[in-house]
C-alpha positions in Angstrom: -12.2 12.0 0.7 -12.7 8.1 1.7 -10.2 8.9 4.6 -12.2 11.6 6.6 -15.3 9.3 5.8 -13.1 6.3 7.7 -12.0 8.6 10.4 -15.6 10.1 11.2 -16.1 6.2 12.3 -13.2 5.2 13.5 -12.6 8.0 16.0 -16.4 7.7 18.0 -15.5 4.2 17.8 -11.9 4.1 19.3 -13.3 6.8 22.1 -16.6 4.6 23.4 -14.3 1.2 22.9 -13.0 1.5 26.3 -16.4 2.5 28.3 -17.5 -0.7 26.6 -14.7 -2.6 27.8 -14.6 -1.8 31.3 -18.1 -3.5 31.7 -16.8 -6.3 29.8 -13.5 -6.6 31.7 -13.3 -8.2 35.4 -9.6 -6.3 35.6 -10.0 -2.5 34.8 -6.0 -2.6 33.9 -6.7 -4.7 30.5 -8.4 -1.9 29.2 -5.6 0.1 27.9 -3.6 -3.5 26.3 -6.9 -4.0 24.4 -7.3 -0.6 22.9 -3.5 -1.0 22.3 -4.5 -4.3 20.0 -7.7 -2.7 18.5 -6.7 0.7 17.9 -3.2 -0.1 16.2 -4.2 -2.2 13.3 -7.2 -0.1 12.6 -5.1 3.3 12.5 -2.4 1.4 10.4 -4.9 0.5 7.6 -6.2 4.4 7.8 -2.7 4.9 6.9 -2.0 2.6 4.4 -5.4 3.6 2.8 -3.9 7.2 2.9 -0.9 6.4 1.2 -2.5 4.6 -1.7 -4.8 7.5 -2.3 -2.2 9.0 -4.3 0.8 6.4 -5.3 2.3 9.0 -7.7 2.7 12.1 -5.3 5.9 13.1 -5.4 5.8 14.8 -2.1 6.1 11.8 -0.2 9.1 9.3 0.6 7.4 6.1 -0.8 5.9 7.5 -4.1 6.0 5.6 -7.6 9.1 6.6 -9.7 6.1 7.4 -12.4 9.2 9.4 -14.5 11.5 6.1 -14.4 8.7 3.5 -15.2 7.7 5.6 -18.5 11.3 6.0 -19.0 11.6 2.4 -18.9 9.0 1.3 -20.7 9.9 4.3 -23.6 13.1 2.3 -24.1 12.0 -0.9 -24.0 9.3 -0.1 -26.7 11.9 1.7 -28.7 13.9 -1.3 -29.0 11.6 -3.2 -29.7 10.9 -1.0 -32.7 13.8 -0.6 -33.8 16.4 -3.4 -33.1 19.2 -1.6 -34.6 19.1 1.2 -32.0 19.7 -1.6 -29.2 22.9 -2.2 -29.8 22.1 -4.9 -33.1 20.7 -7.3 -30.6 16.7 -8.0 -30.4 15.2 -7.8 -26.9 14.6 -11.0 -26.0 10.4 -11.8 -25.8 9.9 -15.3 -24.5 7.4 -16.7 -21.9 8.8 -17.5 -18.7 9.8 -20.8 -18.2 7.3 -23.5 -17.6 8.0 -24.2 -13.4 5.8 -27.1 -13.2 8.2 -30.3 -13.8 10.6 -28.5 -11.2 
């Protein structure tokens, strides 16, 4: 939803950019180097703002591994539970250590 709502700005905006710069300009053959820098950082965050839209979809190459973190934290919970089923040996729970005399 928030990305058509970007795009419905962004496109008008990366059209009348270069009727804007040619006044602007005194060499006509800038124009296309600074729609390159303006128009490549702006489309880059529409794309990042796509792809957190939905972290978890598995459809994509750089979703969440939602099944491995439950997983995870299933066993980890469960050993924490129950010690015995962790091989005898408590999970270790200790706050890191203090970094500030190093």
């Amino acid at each position: 939803m928030y990305a058509i709502t970007v795009r419905r700005f962004l496109a008008p905006f990366l059209a009348t950019l270069p009727l804007a710069l040619l006044g602007q300009l005194d060499h006509g053959w800038l124009v296309p180097l600074v729609m390159m820098a303006v128009a490549y950082p702006l489309l880059a965050l529409d794309r990042i703002g796509e792809a957190l839209q939905n972290p978890f979809a598995t459809g994509k190459v750089n979703h969440l591994l939602l099944d491995a973190l439950a997983a995870t934290i299933e066993r980890n919970l469960r050993a924490l539970l129950d010690p015995a089923s962790a091989g005898g040996v408590p999970p270790r729970i200790c706050a890191a250590p203090d970094r500030a005399g190093v």
